[in-house]
TILUMKE-403193 format. One record per residue (C-alpha): x, y, z; residue in three letters; residue number from 1. Coordinates in steps of 0.02 Angstrom, whole numbers, plus 50000, padded with zeros to 5 digits. Each point is the difference from the previous one (the first is absolute). Last residue first. Example, Ala and Ser with C-alpha at 12.3 -4.5 7.8 and 13.67 -1.06 7.14 Angstrom:
# residues 2
50684,49947,50357,ser,2 .
49931,49828,50033,ala,1 .
# end
This chain:
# residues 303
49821,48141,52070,unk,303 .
50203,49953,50069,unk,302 .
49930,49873,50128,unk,301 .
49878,49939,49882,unk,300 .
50038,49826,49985,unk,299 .
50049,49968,49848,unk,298 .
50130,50151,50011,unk,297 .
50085,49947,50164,unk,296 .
50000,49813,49916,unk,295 .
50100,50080,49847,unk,294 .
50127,50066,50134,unk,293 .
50036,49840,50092,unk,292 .
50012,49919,49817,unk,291 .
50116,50123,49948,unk,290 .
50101,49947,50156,unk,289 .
49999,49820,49977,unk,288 .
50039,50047,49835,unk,287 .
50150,50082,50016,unk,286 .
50091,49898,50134,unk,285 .
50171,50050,50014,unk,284 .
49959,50162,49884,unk,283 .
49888,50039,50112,unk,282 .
50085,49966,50158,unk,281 .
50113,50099,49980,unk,280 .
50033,50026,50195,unk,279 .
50022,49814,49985,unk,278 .
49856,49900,50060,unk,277 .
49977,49878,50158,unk,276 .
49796,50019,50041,unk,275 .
49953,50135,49849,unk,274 .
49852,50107,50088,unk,273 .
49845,50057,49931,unk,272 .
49943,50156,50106,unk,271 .
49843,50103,50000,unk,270 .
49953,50135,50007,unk,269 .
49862,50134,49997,unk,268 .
49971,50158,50111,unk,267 .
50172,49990,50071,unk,266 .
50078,50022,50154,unk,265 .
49972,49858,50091,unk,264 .
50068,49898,49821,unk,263 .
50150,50123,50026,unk,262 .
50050,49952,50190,unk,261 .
49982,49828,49966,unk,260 .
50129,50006,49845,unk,259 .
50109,50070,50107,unk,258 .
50035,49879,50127,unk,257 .
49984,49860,49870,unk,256 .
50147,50078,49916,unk,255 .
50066,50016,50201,unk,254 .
49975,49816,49998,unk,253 .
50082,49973,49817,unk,252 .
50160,50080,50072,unk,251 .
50008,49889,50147,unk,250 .
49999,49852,49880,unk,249 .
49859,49866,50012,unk,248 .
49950,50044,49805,unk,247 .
49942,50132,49896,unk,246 .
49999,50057,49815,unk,245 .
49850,50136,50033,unk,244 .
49839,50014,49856,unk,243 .
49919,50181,50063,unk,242 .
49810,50041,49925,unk,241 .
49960,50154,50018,unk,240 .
49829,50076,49952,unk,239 .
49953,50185,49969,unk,238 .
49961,50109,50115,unk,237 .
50186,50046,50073,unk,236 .
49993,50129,50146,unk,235 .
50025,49895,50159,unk,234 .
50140,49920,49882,unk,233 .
50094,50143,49977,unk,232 .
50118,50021,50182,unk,231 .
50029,49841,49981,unk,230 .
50099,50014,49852,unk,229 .
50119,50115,50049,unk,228 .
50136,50042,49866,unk,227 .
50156,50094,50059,unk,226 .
50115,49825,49981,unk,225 .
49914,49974,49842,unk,224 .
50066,50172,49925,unk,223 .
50163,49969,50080,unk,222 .
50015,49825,49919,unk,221 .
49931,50092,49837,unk,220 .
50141,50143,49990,unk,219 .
50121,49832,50052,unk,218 .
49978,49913,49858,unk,217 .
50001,50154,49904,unk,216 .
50170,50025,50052,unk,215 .
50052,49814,49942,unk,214 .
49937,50011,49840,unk,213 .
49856,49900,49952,unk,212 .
50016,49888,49826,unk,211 .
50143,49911,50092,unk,210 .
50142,49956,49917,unk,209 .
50048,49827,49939,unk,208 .
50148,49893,49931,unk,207 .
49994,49909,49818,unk,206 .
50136,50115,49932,unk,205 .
49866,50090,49873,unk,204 .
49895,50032,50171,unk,203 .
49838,49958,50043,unk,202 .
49906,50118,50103,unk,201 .
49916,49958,50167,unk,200 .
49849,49970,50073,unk,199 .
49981,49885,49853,unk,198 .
50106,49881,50101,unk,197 .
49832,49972,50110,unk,196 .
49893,49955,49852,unk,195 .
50132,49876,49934,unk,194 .
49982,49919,50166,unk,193 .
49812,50003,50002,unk,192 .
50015,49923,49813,unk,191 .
50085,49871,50085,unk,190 .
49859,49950,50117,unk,189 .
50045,50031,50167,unk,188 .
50011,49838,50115,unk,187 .
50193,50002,50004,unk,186 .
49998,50185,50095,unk,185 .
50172,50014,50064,unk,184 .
50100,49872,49866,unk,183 .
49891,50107,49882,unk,182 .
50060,50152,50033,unk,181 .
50174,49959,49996,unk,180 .
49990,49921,49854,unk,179 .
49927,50143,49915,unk,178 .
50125,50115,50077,unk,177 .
50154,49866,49926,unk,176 .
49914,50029,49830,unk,175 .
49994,50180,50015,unk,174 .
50174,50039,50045,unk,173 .
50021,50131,50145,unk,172 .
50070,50160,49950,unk,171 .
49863,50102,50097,unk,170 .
49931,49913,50145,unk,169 .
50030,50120,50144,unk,168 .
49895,49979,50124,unk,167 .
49835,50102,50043,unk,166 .
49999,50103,50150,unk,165 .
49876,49923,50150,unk,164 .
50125,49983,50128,unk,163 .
50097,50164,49973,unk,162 .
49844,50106,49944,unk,161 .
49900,49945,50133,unk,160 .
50101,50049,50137,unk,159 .
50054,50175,49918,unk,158 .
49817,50018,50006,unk,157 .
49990,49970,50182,unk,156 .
49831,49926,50066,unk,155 .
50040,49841,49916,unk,154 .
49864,49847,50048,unk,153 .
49838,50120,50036,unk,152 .
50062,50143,49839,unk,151 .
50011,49852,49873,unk,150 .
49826,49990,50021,unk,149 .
49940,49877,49855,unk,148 .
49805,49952,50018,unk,147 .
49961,49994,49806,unk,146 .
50132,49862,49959,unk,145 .
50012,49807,49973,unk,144 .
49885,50042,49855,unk,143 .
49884,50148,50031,unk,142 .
49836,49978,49910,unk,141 .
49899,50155,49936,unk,140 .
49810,50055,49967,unk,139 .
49887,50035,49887,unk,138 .
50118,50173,49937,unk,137 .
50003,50185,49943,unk,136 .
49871,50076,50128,unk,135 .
50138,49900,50139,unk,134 .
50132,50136,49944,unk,133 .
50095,50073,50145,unk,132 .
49930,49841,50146,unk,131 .
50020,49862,49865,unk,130 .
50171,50080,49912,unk,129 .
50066,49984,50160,unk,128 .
49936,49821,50023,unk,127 .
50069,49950,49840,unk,126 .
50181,50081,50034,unk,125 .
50007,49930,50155,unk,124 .
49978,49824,49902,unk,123 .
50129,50056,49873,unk,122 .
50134,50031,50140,unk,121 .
49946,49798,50019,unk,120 .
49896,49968,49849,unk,119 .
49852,50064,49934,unk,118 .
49821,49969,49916,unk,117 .
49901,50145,49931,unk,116 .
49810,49937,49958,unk,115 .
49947,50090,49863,unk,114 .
49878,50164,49997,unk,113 .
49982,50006,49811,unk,112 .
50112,49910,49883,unk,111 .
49858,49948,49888,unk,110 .
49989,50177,49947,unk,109 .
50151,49992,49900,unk,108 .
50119,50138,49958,unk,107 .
49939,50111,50126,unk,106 .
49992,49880,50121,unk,105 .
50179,49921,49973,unk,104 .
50060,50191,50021,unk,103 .
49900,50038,50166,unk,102 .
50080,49811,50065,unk,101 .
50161,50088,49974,unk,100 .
49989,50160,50054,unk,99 .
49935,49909,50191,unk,98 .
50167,49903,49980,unk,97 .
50093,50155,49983,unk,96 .
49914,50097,50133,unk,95 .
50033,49845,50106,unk,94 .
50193,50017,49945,unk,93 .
49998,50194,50036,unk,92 .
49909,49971,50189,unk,91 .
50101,49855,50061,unk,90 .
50178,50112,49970,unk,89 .
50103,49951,49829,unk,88 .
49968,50145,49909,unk,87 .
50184,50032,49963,unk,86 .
50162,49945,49892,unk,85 .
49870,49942,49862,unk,84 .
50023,49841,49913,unk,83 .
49871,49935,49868,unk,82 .
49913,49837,49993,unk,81 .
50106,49866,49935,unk,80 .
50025,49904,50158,unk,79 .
49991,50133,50164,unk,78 .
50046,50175,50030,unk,77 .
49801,50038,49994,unk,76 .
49883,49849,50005,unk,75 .
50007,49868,49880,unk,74 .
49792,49963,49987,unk,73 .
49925,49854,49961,unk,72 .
49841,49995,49912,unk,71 .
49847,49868,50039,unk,70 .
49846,49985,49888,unk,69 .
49893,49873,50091,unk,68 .
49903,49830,49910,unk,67 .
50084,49844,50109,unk,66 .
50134,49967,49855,unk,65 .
50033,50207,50051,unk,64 .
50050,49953,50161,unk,63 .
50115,49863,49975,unk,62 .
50088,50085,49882,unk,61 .
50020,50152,50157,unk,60 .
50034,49879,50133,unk,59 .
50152,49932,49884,unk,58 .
50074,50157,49945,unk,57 .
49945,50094,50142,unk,56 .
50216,50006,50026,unk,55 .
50042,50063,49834,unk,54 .
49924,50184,50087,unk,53 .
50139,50016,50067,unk,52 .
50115,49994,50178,unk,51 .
50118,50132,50091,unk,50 .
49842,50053,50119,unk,49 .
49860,49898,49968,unk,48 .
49882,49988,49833,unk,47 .
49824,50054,49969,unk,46 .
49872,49900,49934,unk,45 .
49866,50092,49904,unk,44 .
49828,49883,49974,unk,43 .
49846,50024,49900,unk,42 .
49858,49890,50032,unk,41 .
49911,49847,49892,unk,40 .
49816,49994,49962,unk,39 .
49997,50093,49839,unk,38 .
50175,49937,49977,unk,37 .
50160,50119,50065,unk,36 .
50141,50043,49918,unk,35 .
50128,49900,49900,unk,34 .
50166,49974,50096,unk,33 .
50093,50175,50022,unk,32 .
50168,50016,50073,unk,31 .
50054,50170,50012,unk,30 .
50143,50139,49996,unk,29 .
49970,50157,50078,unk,28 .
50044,50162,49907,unk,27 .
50077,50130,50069,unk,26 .
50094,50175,49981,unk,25 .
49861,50085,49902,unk,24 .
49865,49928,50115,unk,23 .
49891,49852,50006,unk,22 .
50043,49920,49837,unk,21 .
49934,49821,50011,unk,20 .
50115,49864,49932,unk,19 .
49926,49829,49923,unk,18 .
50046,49825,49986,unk,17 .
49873,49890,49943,unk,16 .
50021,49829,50103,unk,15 .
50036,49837,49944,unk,14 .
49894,49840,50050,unk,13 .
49897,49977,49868,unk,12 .
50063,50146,49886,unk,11 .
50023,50185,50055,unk,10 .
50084,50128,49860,unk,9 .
50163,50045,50020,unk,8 .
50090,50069,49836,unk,7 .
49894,50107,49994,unk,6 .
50026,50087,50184,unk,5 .
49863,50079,50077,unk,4 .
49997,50197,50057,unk,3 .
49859,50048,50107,unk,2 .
49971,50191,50028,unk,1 .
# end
């Protein structure tokens, strides 16, 4: 059941914000920005791990001015979507993205078989959801993600979780965060910045908490850490498309590694990469990137 807020309606440029009830415990908060024209296509972007849907702000307008419906989903734990203490393993939040696209389609027609585009953890997310649920989909697009194997570079869990744990945040003044993050990334728009803060709530005494607790943080780490995405790709039918951030580093060469070994693997891919980009790289450069992703759709690689 889709729930949109009154008090919320979409404009030029503003989204409609909606929640879809998927179970009696949660609803998932979205971003929704018109739907698709008789020749546009529907979209769901998917957010990475301790992030939000705020984030496809600028892909997404950019999107729908080219004709496609696009909704943002906050996935479980995260934004204003709701907070479980469990279900945070790669099956339960596929099955929850999967529940989602079933309730834009029954609401709308037009919302039929979209193209799922995500984002780091969000990425293995898409390609999950593309070898458990291709009859629902076109297609995805894993953004900077899609090929993560936590497992090859920390063997040990306990390994993992020490270097990969979040860090603590909490109590930190927003307006000293915001300059922070933009003294690091000073080509990011400033609604990219504002976008990124949103991944956390706003306290009355002007510091911040994080929308996603700490222990959940780490319930999706481990969840990641078990997830193999190599081992799905020989079984994926529907087409890929990966956009990388890389560059001359020794981590981008193993990226490129990786990203071999899936396009071998895969019926149809393809790979549009982003030559000296953030890891966010769509919200540093939104429409280059909703342009990569509207020329996909032009050309038929998504038909």
């Amino acid at each position: 059941m889709v729930h949109q807020s009154p008090h919320d309606l979409s404009s030029a440029g503003t989204p409609t914000i909606i929640r879809i009830h998927l179970t009696p415990e949660l609803e998932i908060s979205c971003r929704m920005w018109g739907t698709p024209n008789p020749t546009g296509t529907p979209i769901v972007m998917v957010h990475g791990l301790a992030s939000n849907a705020q984030l496809w702000d600028g892909a997404a307008r950019r999107l729908s001015a080219l004709g496609h419906g696009v909704v943002a989903i906050d996935q479980r734990g995260h934004g204003t979507s709701d907070k479980p203490d469990d279900g945070y393993d790669m099956d339960t939040v596929t099955d929850d993205l999967a529940a989602v696209i079933d309730s834009l389609t029954t609401n709308d027609a037009t919302w039929l078989r979209p193209i799922v585009i995500g984002q780091s953890w969000g990425g293995n997310i898409v390609v999950h959801l593309a070898w458990k649920h291709a009859q629902r989909i076109r297609g995805v697009c894993a953004v900077d993600g899609g090929t993560i194997d936590l497992k090859s570079a920390f063997p040990d869990w306990e390994d993992c979780a020490s270097q990969l744990a979040p860090p603590h945040i909490a109590g930190t003044r927003y307006d000293r965060l915001w300059a922070a993050i933009k003294a690091t990334h000073p080509d990011w728009p400033d609604d990219a910045i504002d976008a990124t803060l949103a991944n956390m709530e706003h306290l009355p005494d002007g510091t911040v908490r994080p929308w996603l607790t700490r222990d959940r943080h780490m319930k999706i780490l481990r969840g990641l850490w078990e997830h193999s995405p190599h081992d799905l790709f020989p079984d994926i039918t529907v087409p890929v498309m990966f956009a990388p951030a890389l560059d001359d580093s020794d981590f981008s060469h193993n990226k490129r590694a990786s990203l071999e070994r899936a396009v071998q693997s895969l019926d149809r891919s393809r790979v549009a990469p982003f030559i000296g980009a953030d890891h966010d790289l769509h919200a540093q450069y939104p429409r280059q990137f909703a342009d990569a992703i509207h020329a996909a759709i032009t050309e038929g690689f998504f038909a």
